[in-house]
N, C-alpha and C positions, 0 to 999 in steps of 0.2 A: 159405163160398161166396166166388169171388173173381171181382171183377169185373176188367175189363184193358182196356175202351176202352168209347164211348159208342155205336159200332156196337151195330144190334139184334142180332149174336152176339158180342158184347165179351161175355160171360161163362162162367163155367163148364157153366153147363147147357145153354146156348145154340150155344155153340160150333161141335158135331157135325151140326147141325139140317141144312147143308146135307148133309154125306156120306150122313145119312138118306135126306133127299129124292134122291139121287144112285143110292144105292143102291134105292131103291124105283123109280124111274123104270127103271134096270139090271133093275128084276126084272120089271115089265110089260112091257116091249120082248123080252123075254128070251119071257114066252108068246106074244106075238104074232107072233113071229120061228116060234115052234113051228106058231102054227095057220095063218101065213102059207105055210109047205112044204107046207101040206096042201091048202090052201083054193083055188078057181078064182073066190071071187067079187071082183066088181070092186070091190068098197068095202073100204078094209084103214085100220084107224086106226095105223098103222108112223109114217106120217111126222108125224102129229100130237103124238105120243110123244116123239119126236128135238127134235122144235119146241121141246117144254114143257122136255125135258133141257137142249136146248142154254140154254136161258132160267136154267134153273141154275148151266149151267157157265157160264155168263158173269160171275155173280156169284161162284161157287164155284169157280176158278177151279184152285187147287194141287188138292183136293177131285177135281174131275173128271179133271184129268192123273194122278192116282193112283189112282180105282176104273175108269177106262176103259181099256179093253184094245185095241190097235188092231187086234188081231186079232180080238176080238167085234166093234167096228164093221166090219171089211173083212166080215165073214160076216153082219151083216148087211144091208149093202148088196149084198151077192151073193143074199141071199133075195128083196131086193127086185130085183134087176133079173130074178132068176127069174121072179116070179111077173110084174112087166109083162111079160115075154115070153109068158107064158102067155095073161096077160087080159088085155093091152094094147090086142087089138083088140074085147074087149067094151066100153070105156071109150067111150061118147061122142064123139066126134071132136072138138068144139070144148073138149072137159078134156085129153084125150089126151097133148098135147105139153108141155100145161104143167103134170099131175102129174107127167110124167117130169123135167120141169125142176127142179121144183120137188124133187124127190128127189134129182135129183142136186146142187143145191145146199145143201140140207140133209146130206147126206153128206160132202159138202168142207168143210162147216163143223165136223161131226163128227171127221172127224179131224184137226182141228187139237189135239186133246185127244187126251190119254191115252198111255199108253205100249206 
């Protein structure tokens, strides 16, 4: 077993731990994207998902610019701006403006990743 810095993944087994979390985070987004094109209700956990990723990739940093696709995120944020146009105006009026904000700022930070 080899160790290589005092970083908590300086080691061999440790290493991968983020591309894990990267790629698990890739694969919940990945259903919620699916039931997102179906679904009309106002409540979607999409950009919660993004939130926790981008929290990854800020540490994982090489990790997320090579399992992220800037074509999965541009299609993702295409599901999302779908479906607020669908149920954007079931949204509450005083959330309204600043879940869309808030989307699309989490999307501009998305893709600053991935290739």
């Amino acid at each position: 077993m080899k160790i290589f810095s005092t970083a908590p993944e300086g080691n061999e087994l440790a290493q991968y731990v983020g591309v894990d979390y990267i790629k698990f985070s890739i694969s919940i987004i990945e259903s919620v994207i699916d039931w997102m094109k179906k679904n009309d209700s106002i409540a979607q956990p999409l950009l919660a998902n993004i939130d926790l990723l981008l929290m990854i990739a800020h540490k994982y940093t090489t990790d997320a610019n090579l399992l992220l696709e800037k074509r999965k995120t541009q299609e993702w944020k295409q599901v999302f701006n779908d479906w607020f146009a669908r149920c954007g105006s079931k949204i509450p009026a005083k959330y309204r403006d600043g879940i869309k904000e808030n989307g699309d700022e989490l999307f501009k930070e998305l893709e600053q990743y991935g290739h």
